[in-house]
Each structure stands twice: as C-alpha cells, then as structure tokens.
Phi, psi and omega in degrees: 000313187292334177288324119018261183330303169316315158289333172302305181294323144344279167320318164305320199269011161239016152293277179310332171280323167297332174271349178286345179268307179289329175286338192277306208290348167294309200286296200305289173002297215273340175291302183325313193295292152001270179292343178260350194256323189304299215285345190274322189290287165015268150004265197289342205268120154207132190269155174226144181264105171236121174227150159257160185276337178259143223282184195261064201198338167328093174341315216264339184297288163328305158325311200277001178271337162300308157320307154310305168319300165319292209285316187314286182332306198280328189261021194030039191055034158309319187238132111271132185257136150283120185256132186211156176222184193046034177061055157302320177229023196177081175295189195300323168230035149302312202269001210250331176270339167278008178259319160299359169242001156087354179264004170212160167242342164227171177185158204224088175263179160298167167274344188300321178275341144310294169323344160298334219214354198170098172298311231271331145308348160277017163314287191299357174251045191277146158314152140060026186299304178241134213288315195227231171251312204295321222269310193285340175300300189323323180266327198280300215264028184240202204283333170285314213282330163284327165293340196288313187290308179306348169274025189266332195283013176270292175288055183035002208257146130239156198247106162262352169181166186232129176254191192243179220196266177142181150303118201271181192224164174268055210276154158235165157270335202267301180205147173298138171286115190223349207210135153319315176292010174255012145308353225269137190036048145262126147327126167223129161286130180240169171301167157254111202214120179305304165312309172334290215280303202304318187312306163324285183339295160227054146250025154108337172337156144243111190274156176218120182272140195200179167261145201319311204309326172293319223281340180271295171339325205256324152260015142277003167230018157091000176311293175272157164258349205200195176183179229205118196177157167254129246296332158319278174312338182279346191280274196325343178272340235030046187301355178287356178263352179225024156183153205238025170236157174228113184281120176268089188262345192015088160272315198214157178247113172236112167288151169289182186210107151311105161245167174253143156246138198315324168340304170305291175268026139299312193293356185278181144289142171305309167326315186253358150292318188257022148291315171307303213270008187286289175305317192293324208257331198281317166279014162258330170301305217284353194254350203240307143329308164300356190258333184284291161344309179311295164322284185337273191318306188276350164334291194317319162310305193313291180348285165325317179293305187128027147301114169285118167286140198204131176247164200262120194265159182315298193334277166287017154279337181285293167350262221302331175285329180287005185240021193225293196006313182279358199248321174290344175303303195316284183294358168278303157126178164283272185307343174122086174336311196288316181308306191277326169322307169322306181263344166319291202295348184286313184300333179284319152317325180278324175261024156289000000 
C-alpha cells in the first residue's frame, strides 16, 4: 500500500512540474514575442519634422498635410510626419541649416533664400523670367529643373520636387504703383536675395530684408511701406489691415523647393526614398493647384477687404524690365552664362 501511494504521488509531482514548466515557458514566449515586436517597432518608426514659414491656412501648409497623408499611409506608419507652420521652428533658412544639420528633416523655402547656399539659384529670382505658371511647370519639373535639385546634395539638402509661391506682387502704404516711377523711395521688405534688393534698387525702391515672421510688425509700425508677395499670402497674413494698395506687378515667379536633409534621407530604404520622393512630387501638383485657385480668389478678397487695386499695363511692365536688365546681366555672370542660357532656352522651349 505504502508503495502504491508512494507512485500516486510520485505522478502527481510530475504532472504539476510539467504543467507549471509548460505555463512558464509560454507565458516568457509571449514575453518574448512582445519585446521583439515592441523593439522591432521601435527600430523602424522615423519622423519626420516638416515646417514652413506660412500660416496653416496655406496652400503650401495644406500640400504638406497632403505629403503627410501620402507617406503614412503608402509607408504603413513606418514614416510619420509632424507638421508645423508660421515659422514654428523657423524661418526658411533657420529651418533650411537645421536640415543640413541633421535637427530637422523638411522644409519647403522659396528659391530665393536658397541662393543663400547654392548661387546658381538666383536664376529663378531673375525679374520677369517666366512669362507664365504652365511655362515655369514646364521647366522646373523637366531635365534644367532637375540639375537645379541635384546641385543641392552639395549642401547636405536633397530637393525632390518643387511646388509653388506664384507670382509675387507689390502692396504699399503710400500710393499705387501704376508707372516704373512709382517705386521710386518706397520702403519694401524683401527676402534676403541679393538679385531681390538690386533689382528693387534699380527701380528706385530702398529695399529692405527681414524675416517674414517680422514683416507684419515692421508694416504696422511703419519700418517699411511695403512688401513683396503673391496674392495668397498677402490675403492669408492680412497684410491688408496694415496696407492699403495692391499692385499686378508680377515681377519674379518664385517657386517652392521641397527639401529633405540628407541625412535623413540617406538613412531611408530604397522603398521609402521613393515613396518620399513620390509623395513629395504628388503633394506639389496638388499644392500648386489649390495655389492657383487661390490667387484668383484673393486678388478678389483683398479687394473687398478695401485694398485698392491697380493694373499694370504690358507697356510698363517692358519699362520695369528695361531697368532690371542690368541686374540680370550682372548675375548671369556671376552665376554663370552657359547656366543661365541654359535656362532662357529651356523657357523658350517651353512656351512655344
């Protein structure tokens, strides 16, 4: 009997080590699975900080919720993008040296403030360059508009696509601009761009450069008369509450530049360089449409607002051009004849 027992029991106490062996080792399993699925998330998840200087009311704010939209998705939330506006983290080349420093990964400047960083980029701030928006798509997103971006990786940056700004325009305080003589000793803020201020210069303007993020203070207390912009942005800032003309002077077309810093986007998959640069190209059609729409509409708002308007005949827009000549001779150049030739005959090409 006592041996009896003695085996009952025996069986009991190897039942219970087995299932207590088998519940542990499930249970570590389940840990295990965990921690390779957490540390693995981990891994792969990379954000990206993308800002701009204009407010979220923008087209170009708007591109980037599109752009954000793109990558999560197409990237099953591999990428995330972080959006920020109104010179949140910046202005354009505050935000434009922390992406060569590897503390940001995007931003969407003007070219003018590029030329800070790559000269061969004051092409696009020449006066009176591109006769129309389809003429500058044309050029931009074709075989000139791609060596432009590729001379970026020289500056840590890479430029995946170039979306729009527009045509900028002239608001004043003192009076409409209707004659090349009515620049003459008006304050204007300008980017800081070298083509910019000379060009001001000499249609008698005294330009003056700052950062955007300053420009509504400096023309509600009177630093400036004036400023420089395309009709979205002069609507969407309100600068119509601190001036009270507008002008179609369409002097410079000035395009966006998507960058990445290189840094970043080195550190991607082949897969997810080209989802980025995808996205990056699919929210710049969709951004330069809503910016053309836009334009339209607020010419009209402003109006409305009690800005006066005044348009500019072809006649004196040839004027305004015969008096910046000398400033496009001077940087072709500087930047280089063969460059700037390069890109005359691509516009011409383009607007046959």
């Amino acid at each position: 009997m006592k041996k009896f027992l003695s085996v009952i029991l025996t069986v009991f106490l190897l039942l219970a080590l087995v299932a207590c062996g088998g519940g542990n080792n499930e249970a570590n399993e389940g840990a295990d699975n965990g921690d390779e699925k957490e540390n693995k998330e981990s891994v792969e998840a990379k954000t990206i900080r993308a800002g701009i200087g204009l407010n979220d009311a923008h087209p170009q704010y708007k591109g980037l919720l599109k752009f954000k939209e793109i990558v999560e998705e197409r990237t099953n939330g591999e990428i995330l993008v972080e959006t920020y506006h109104s010179g949140q983290l910046g202005d354009d080349r505050t935000m434009t040296e922390a992406l060569q420093l590897g503390s940001q990964e995007v931003t969407v400047p003007s070219t003018a403030p590029l030329a800070n960083f790559i000269p061969e980029y004051s092409v696009f701030d020449f006066p009176f360059l591109f006769p129309s928006e389809e003429v500058a798509d044309k050029v931009l997103d074709g075989e000139v508009g791609q060596k432009f971006l590729e001379k970026l990786e020289s500056q840590d940056l890479v430029g995946l696509a170039y979306w729009e700004n527009g045509f900028r325009q002239v608001t004043n305080s003192e009076r409409a601009i209707t004659t090349a003589a009515d620049f003459k000793g008006l304050k204007l803020r300008t980017m800081e761009n070298e083509v910019h201020l000379e060009a001001f210069r000499a249609l008698g303007a005294n330009p003056t450069p700052m950062a955007f993020t300053e420009l509504f203070t400096a023309l509600q207390q009177g630093t400036v008369d004036g400023q420089e912009n395309p009709y979205a942005t002069i609507y969407l800032q309100k600068f119509f509450e601190v001036q009270k003309h507008v002008s179609n002077t369409n002097h410079i077309y000035s395009p966006f530049v998507f960058l990445m810093s290189k840094s970043f986007y080195d550190g991607l998959t082949d897969e997810q360089k080209e989802i980025v640069k995808e996205a990056a190209l699919e929210a710049g059609k969709y951004e330069r449409q809503l910016n053309r729409e836009a334009n339209t509409q607020y010419l009209q708002d402003l109006q409305k607002e009690g800005m006066t308007y005044t348009e500019i005949s072809p006649e004196e827009h040839a004027k305004m051009k015969e008096l910046v000549q000398p400033v496009i001779d001077k940087y072709a150049d500087k930047i280089g004849k063969d460059i700037v030739q390069e890109v005359y005959d691509a516009i011409e090409e383009a607007s046959k």
